[in-house]
ZALO-561274 format. One record per residue (C-alpha): residue number from 0; residue in one letter; x, y, z. Coordinates in steps of 0.2 Angstrom, whole numbers, plus 5000, padded with zeros to 4 digits. Layout:
! ZALO-561274
+-----+--------+------+-------+------+
| num | residu | east | north |   up |
+-----+--------+------+-------+------+
| NUM |      a |    X |     Y |    Z |
...
+-----+--------+------+-------+------+
END
This chain:
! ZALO-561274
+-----+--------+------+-------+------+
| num | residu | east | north |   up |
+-----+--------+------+-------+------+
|   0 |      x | 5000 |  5000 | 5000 |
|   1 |      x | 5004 |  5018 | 4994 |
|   2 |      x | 5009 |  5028 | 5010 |
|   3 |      x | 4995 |  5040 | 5014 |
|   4 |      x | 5000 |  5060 | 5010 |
|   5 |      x | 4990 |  5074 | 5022 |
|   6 |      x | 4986 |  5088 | 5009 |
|   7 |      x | 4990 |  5106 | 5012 |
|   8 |      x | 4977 |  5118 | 5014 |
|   9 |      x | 4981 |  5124 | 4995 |
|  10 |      x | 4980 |  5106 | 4989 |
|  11 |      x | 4963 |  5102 | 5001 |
|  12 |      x | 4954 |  5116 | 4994 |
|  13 |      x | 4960 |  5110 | 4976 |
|  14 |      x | 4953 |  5092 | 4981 |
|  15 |      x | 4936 |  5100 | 4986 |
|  16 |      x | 4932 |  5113 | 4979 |
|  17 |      x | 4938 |  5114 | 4961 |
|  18 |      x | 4927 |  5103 | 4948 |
|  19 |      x | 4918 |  5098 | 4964 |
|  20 |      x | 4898 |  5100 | 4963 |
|  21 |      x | 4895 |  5094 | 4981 |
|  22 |      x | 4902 |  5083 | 4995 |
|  23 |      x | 4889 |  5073 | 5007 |
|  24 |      x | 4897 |  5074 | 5022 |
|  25 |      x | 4909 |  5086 | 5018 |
|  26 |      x | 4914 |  5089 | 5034 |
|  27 |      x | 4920 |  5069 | 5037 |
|  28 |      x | 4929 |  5068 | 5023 |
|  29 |      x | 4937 |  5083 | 5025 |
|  30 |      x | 4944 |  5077 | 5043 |
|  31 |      x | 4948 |  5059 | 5037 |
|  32 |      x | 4960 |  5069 | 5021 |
|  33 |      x | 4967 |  5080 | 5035 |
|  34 |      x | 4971 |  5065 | 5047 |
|  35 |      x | 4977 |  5057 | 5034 |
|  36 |      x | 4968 |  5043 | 5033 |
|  37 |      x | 4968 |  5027 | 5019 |
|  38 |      x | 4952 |  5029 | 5007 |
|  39 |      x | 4945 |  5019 | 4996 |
|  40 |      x | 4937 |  5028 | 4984 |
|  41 |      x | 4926 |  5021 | 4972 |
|  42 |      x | 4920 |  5026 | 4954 |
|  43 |      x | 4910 |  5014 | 4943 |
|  44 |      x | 4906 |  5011 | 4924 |
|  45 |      x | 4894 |  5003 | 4913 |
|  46 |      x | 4903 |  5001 | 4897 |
|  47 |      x | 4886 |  5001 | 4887 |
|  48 |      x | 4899 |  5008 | 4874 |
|  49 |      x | 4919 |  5007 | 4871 |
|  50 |      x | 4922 |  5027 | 4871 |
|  51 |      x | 4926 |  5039 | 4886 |
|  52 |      x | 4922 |  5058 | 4884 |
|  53 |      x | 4927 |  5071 | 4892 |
|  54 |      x | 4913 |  5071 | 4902 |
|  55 |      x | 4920 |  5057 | 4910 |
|  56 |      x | 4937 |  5066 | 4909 |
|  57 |      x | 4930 |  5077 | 4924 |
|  58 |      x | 4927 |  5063 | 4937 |
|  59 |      x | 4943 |  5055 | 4932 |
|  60 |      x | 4956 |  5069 | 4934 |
|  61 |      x | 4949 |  5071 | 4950 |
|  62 |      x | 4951 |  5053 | 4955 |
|  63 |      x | 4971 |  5055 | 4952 |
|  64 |      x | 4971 |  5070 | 4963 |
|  65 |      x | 4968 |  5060 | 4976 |
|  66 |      x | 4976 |  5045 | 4970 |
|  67 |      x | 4991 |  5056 | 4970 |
|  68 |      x | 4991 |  5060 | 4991 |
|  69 |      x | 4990 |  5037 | 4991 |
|  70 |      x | 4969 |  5034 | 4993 |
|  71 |      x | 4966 |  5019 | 4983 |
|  72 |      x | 4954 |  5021 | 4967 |
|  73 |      x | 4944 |  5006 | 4966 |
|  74 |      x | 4935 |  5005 | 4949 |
|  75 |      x | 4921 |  4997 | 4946 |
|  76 |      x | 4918 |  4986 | 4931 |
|  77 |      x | 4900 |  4987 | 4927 |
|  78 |      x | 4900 |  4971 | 4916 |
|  79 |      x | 4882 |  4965 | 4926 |
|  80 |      x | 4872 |  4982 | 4926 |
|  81 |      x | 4878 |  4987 | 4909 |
|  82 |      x | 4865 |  4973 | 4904 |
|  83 |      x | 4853 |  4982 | 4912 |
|  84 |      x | 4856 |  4999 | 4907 |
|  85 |      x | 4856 |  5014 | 4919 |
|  86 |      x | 4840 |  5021 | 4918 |
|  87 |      x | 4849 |  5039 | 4926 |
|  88 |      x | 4841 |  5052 | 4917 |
|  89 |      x | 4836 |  5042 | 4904 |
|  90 |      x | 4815 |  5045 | 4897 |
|  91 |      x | 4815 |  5028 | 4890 |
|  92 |      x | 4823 |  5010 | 4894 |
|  93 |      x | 4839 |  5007 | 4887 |
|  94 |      x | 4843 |  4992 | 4875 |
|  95 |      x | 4851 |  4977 | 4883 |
|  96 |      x | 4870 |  4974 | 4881 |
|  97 |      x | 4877 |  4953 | 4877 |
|  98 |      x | 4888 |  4948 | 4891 |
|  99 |      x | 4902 |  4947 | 4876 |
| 100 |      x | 4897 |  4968 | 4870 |
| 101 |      x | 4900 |  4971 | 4888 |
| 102 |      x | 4918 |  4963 | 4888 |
| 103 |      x | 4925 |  4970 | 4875 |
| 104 |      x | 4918 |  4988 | 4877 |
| 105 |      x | 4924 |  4987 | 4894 |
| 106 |      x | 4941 |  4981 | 4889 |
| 107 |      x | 4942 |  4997 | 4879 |
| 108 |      x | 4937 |  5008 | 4892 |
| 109 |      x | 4948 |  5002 | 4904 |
| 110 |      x | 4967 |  5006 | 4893 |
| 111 |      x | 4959 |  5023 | 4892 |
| 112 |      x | 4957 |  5026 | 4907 |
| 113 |      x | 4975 |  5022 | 4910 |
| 114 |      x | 4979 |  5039 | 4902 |
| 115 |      x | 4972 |  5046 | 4917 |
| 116 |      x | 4974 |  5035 | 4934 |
| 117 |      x | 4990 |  5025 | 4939 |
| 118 |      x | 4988 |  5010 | 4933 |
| 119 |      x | 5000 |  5001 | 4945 |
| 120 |      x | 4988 |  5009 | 4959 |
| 121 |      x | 4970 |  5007 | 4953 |
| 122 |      x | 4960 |  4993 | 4958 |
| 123 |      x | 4951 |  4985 | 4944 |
| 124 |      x | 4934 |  4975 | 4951 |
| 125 |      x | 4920 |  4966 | 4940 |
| 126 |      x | 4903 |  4965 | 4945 |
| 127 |      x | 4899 |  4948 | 4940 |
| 128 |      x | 4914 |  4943 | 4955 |
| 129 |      x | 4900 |  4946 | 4966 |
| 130 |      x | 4885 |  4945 | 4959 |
| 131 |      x | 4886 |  4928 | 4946 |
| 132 |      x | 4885 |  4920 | 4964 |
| 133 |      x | 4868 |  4929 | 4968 |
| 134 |      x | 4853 |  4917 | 4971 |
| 135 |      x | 4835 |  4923 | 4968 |
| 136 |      x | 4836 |  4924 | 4987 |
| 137 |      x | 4849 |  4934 | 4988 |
| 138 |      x | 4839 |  4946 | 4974 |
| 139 |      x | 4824 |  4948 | 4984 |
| 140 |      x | 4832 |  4952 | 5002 |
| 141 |      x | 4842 |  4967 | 4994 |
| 142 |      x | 4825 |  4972 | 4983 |
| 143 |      x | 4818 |  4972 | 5002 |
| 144 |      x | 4829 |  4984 | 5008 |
| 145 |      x | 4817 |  4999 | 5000 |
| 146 |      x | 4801 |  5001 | 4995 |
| 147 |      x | 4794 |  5007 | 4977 |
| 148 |      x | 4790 |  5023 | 4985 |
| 149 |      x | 4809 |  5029 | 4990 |
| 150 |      x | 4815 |  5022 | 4972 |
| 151 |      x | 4800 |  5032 | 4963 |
| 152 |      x | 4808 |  5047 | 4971 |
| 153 |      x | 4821 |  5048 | 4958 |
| 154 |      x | 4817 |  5064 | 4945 |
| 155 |      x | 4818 |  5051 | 4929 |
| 156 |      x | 4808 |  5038 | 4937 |
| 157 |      x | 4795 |  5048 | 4944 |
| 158 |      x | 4793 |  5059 | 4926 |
| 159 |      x | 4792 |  5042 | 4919 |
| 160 |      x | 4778 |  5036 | 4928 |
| 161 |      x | 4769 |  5054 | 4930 |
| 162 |      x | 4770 |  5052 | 4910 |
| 163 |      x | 4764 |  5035 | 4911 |
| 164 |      x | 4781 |  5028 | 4899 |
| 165 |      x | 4784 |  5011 | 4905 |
| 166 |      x | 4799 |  5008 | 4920 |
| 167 |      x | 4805 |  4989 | 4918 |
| 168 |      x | 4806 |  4982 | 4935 |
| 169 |      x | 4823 |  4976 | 4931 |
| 170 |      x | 4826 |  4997 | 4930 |
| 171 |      x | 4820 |  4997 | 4950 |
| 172 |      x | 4835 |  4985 | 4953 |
| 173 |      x | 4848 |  4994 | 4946 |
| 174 |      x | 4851 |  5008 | 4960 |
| 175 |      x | 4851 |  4994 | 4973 |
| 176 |      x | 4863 |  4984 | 4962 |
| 177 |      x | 4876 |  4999 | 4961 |
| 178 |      x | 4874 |  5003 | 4979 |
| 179 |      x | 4877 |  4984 | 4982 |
| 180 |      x | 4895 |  4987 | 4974 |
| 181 |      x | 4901 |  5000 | 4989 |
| 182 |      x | 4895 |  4986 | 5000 |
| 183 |      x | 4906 |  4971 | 4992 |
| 184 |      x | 4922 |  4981 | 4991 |
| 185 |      x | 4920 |  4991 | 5006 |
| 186 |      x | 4922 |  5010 | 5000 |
| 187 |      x | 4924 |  5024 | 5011 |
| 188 |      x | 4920 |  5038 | 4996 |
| 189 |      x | 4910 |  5038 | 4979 |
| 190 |      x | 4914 |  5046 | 4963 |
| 191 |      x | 4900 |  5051 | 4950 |
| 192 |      x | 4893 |  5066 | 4942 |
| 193 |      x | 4879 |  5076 | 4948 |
| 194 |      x | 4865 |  5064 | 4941 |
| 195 |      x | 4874 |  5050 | 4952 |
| 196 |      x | 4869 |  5056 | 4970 |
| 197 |      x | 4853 |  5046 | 4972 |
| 198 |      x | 4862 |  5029 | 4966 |
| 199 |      x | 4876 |  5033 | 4977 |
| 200 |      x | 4866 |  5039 | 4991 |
| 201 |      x | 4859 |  5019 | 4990 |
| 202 |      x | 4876 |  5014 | 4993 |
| 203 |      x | 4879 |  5025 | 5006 |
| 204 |      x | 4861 |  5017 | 5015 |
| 205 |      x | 4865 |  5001 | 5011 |
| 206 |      x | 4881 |  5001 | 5020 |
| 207 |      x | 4874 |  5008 | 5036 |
| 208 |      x | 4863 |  4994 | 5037 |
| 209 |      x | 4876 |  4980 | 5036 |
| 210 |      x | 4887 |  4991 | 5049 |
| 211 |      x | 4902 |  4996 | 5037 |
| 212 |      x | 4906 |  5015 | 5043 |
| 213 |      x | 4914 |  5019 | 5026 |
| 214 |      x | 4923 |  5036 | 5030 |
| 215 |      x | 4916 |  5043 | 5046 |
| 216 |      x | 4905 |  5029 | 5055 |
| 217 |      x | 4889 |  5031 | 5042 |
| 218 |      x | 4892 |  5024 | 5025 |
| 219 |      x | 4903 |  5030 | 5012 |
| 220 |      x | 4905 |  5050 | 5009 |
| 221 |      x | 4899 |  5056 | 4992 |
| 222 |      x | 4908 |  5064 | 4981 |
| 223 |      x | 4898 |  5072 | 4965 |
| 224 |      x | 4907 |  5081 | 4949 |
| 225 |      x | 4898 |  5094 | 4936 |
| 226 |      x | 4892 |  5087 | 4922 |
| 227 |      x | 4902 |  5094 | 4908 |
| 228 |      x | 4890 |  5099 | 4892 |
| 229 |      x | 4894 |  5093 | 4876 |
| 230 |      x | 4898 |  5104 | 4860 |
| 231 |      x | 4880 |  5110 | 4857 |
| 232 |      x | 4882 |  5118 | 4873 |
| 233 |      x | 4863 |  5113 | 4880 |
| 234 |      x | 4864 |  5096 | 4885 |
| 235 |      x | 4876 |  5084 | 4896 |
| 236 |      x | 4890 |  5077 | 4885 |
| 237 |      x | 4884 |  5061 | 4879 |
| 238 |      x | 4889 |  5050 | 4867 |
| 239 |      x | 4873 |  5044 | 4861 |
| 240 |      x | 4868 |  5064 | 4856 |
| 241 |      x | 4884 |  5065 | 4847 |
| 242 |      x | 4891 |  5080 | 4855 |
| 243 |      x | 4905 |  5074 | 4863 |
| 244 |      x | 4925 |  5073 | 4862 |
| 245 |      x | 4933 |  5057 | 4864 |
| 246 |      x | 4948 |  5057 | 4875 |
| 247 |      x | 4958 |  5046 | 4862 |
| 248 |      x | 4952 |  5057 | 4848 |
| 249 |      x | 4968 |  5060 | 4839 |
| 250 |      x | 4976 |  5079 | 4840 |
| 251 |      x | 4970 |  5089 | 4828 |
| 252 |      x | 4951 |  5083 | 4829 |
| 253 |      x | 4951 |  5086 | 4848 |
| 254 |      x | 4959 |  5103 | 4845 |
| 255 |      x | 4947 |  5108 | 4831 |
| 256 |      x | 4931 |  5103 | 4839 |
| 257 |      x | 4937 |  5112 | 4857 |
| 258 |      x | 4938 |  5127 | 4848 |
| 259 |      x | 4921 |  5125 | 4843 |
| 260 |      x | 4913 |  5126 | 4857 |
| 261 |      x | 4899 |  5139 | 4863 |
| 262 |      x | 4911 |  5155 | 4870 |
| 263 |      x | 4896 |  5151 | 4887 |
| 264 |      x | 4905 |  5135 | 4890 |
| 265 |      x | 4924 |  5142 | 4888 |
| 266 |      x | 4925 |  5146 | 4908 |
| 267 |      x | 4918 |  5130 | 4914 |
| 268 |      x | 4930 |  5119 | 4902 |
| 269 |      x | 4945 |  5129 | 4910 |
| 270 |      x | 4938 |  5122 | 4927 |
| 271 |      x | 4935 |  5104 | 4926 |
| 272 |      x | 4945 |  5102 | 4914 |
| 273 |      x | 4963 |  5111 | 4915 |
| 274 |      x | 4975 |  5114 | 4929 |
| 275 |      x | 4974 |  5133 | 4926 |
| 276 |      x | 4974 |  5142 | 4946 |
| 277 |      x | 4958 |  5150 | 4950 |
| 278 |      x | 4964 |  5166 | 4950 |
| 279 |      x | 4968 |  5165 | 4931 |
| 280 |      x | 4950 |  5156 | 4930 |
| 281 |      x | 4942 |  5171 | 4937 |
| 282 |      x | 4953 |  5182 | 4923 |
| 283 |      x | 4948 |  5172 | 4911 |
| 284 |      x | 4928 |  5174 | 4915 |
| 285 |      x | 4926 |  5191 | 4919 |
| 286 |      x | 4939 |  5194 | 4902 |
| 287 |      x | 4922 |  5183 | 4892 |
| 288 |      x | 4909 |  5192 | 4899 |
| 289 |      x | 4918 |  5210 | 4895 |
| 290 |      x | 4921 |  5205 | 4878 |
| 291 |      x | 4941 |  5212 | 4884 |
| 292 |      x | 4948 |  5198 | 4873 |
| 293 |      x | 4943 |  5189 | 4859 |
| 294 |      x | 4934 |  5173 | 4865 |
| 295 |      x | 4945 |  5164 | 4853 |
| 296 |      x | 4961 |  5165 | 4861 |
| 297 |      x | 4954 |  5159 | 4876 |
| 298 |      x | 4950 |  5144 | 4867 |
| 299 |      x | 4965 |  5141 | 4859 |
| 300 |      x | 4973 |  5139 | 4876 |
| 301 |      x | 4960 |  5130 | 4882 |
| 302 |      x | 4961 |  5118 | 4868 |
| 303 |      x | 4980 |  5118 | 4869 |
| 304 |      x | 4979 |  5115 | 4889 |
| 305 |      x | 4967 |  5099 | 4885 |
| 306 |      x | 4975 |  5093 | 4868 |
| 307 |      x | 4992 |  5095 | 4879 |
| 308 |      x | 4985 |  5083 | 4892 |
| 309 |      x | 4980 |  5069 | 4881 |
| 310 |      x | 4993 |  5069 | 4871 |
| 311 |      x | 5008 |  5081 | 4871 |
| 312 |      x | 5014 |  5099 | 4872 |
| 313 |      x | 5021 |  5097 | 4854 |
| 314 |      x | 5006 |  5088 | 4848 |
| 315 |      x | 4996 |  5101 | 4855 |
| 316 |      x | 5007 |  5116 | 4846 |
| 317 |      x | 5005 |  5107 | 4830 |
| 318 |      x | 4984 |  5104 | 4832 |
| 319 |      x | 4986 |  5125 | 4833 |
| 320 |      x | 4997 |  5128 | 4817 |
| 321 |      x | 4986 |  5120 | 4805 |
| 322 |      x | 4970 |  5124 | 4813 |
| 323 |      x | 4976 |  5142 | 4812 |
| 324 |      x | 4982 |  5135 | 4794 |
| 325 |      x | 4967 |  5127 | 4787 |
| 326 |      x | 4953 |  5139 | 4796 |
| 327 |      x | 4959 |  5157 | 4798 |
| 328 |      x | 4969 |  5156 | 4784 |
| 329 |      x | 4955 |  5147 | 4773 |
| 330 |      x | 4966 |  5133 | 4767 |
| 331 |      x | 4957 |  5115 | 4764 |
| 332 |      x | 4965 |  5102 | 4778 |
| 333 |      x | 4976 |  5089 | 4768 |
| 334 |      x | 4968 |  5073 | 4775 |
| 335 |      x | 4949 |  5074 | 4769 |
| 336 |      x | 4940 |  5060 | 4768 |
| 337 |      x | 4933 |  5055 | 4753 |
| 338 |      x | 4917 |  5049 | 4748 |
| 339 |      x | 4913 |  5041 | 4728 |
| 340 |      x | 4902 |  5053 | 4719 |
| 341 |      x | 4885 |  5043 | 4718 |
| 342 |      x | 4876 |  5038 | 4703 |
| 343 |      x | 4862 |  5046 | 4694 |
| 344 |      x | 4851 |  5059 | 4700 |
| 345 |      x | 4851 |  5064 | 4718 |
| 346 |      x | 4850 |  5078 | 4729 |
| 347 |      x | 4866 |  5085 | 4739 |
| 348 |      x | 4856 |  5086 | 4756 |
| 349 |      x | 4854 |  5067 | 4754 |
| 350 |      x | 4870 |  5064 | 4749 |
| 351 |      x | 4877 |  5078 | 4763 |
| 352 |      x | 4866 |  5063 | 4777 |
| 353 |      x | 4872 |  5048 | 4769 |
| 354 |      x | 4889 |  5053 | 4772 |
| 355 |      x | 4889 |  5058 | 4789 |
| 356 |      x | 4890 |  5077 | 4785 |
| 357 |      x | 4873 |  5080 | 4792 |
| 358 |      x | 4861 |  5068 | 4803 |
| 359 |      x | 4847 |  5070 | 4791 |
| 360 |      x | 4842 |  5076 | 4774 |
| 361 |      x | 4830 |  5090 | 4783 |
| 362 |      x | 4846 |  5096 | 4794 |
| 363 |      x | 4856 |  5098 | 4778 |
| 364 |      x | 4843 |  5107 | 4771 |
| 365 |      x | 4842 |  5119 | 4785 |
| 366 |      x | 4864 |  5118 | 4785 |
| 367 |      x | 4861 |  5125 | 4768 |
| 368 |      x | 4849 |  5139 | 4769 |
| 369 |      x | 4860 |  5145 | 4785 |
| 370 |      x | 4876 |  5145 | 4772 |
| 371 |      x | 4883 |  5134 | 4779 |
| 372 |      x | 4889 |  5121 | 4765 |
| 373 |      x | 4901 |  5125 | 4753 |
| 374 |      x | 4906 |  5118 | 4737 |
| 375 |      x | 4924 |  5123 | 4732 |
| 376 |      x | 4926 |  5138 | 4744 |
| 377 |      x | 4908 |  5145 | 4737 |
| 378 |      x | 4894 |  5145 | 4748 |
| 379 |      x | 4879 |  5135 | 4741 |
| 380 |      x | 4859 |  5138 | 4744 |
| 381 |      x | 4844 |  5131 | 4737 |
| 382 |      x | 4837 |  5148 | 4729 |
| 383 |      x | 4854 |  5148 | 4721 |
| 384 |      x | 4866 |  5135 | 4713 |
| 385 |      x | 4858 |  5121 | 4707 |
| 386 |      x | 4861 |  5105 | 4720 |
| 387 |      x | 4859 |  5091 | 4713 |
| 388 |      x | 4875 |  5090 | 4704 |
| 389 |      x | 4892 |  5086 | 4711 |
| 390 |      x | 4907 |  5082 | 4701 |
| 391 |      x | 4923 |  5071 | 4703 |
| 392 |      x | 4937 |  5081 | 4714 |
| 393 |      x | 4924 |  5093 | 4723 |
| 394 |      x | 4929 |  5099 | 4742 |
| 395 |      x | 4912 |  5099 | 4750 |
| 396 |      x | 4913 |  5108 | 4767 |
| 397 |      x | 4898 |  5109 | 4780 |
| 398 |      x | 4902 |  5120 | 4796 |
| 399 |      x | 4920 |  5125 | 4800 |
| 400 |      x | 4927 |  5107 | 4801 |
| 401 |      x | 4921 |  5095 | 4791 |
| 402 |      x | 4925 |  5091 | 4774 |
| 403 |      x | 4924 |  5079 | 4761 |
| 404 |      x | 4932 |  5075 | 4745 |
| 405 |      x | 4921 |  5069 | 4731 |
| 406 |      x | 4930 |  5056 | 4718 |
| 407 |      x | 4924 |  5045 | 4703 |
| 408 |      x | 4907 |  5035 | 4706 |
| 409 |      x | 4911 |  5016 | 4709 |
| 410 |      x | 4910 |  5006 | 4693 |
+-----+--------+------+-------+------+
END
């Protein structure tokens, strides 16, 4: 075991305050950090899918803070409820996952998460350890822990059933089932983003009740972090919306689609995810609301703090160059995809959806009536140029990022 490091007070508001949406208790677990005391803190996953964003990003950087004083970070492979799906603010039941979909997204997940956590010091835990041994006895004294009631108190369940959309009653396990983890490995603290505190909260209750004091003689301390939103800068970063960034996302996309975030969002980013000191933080605010500075500097820092984090100072430095190269300079990036020019008649907004340039056929439309697509450097509209035609060797661009090269039809 990592000898245990007592914070200073610089580092202690750092571990509780920054990227931090609220502790329950605070004042426990401020006392066990300052005794320095051994934690276990756990964060679990459901790998419903093999990407991490940098939503996730938030909770994790976090994590090594404290991973850096010698707490133990015990991560929790949700291979059992990521067959269930977590129904976390979520208005419909999710699809089920195969135990072999779970495996291997899992596997995924897991290497990146290393470019975060010490590996040598993370402590890797699968659901199905414990709960493959579950009996239907076992089931039905931990669903006798709480009544409907308490789980219908829950925002996502109650709007469910206020809207009468159907809640599976394997749904209703699920909070239990997460709560049971704390239980099995013993946690003193819980990670997990703001829509996380009811779940974790379980945990906390569950532990009471079989008389582990987690980190101050009543269950586990909770631990909640932000939830960082996405690039359309309205909802939670999510990778089934599409407006997320991938923490493995090679330099340049990650640099490129930073600096297109909402200027709103430019402050927040900076918190939860850069080790920029408040007081610059502060700067950085107030010089966005004031208009002082063009909101794009801020974000090419920003983009080259995150970019630098992932992947390297240099990489970083390079992202900038040709995205000052290819976008202020108005220069077409030398790696577009291309796409085979399709055969016989066809409309652009179809063909701008069937090639991921658009989600629909109606979006492109809209895309184009905004100006938004451009053929060749020349903006394109309906009331305009004609679009229905394209031709071998045209650079179609929609947005400020994405392009596509059009080549010869297949034969």
């Amino acid at each position: 075991m990592v000898e245990v490091r007592k914070p200073t007070e610089e580092e202690l508001n750092w571990l509780t305050r920054r990227a931090v949406a609220e502790i329950v208790p605070e004042a426990e677990l401020v006392k066990a950090l300052k005794a320095g005391k051994h934690l276990r803190i756990k964060m679990g996953f459901d790998p419903t899918k093999p990407v991490i964003t940098l939503g996730w990003a938030v909770g994790l950087r976090k994590l090594r803070q404290f991973q850096d004083l010698g707490h133990t970070i015990v991560v929790i492979v949700g291979d059992w409820t990521a067959r269930i799906g977590d129904p976390s603010q979520k208005s419909e039941t999710r699809q089920m996952l195969t135990e072999e979909e779970v495996m291997a997204n899992s596997e995924a997940i897991l290497e990146q998460f290393f470019r975060i956590l010490d590996r040598e010091h993370t402590e890797i835990r699968r659901q199905t350890t414990w709960f493959d041994e579950f009996s239907l006895a076992d089931v039905v004294r931990l669903a006798a822990r709480f009544t409907v009631a308490q789980l219908l108190e829950r925002d996502d369940f109650a709007n469910r059933f206020g809207a009468k959309q159907p809640i599976g009653i394997h749904e209703l396990l699920y909070p239990l089932l997460q709560g049971y983890d704390s239980v099995a490995i013993e946690s003193d603290v819980e990670f997990g983003g703001t829509d996380q505190k009811f779940n974790i909260l379980v945990g906390r209750e569950l532990q009471r009740e079989v008389g582990q004091p987690g980190v101050a003689g009543n269950g586990q301390a909770v631990l909640l972090v932000p939830l960082l939103v996405g690039l359309d800068g309205q909802k939670k970063m999510s990778q089934s919306l599409g407006n997320f960034i991938a923490i493995n996302e090679p330099p340049n996309e990650m640099y490129g689609k930073l600096m297109s975030i909402p200027d709103s969002l430019i402050g927040d980013y900076f918190e939860l995810l850069t080790d920029v000191p408040d007081d610059e933080l502060d700067a950085i605010r107030e010089s966005i609301e004031k208009r002082a500075v063009n909101p794009m500097e801020h974000k090419k820092r920003l983009a080259r703090e995150i970019v630098g984090y992932f992947h390297s100072r240099d990489a970083a430095q390079q992202a900038e160059d040709a995205f000052v190269a290819t976008f202020s300079k108005g220069e077409i990036p030398t790696d577009v995809p291309e796409v085979p020019l399709p055969n016989g008649i066809f409309k652009l907004a179809n063909f701008l959806a069937d090639v991921g340039l658009a989600a629909s056929a109606s979006e492109a439309n809209r895309l184009i009536d905004a100006g938004a697509v451009e053929i060749n450097g020349e903006k394109v509209r309906r009331g305009g140029r004609k679009v229905d035609r394209l031709s071998a060797g045209d650079t179609i661009r929609v947005g400020k990022h994405r392009f596509v090269r059009v080549t010869a039809a297949d034969s």
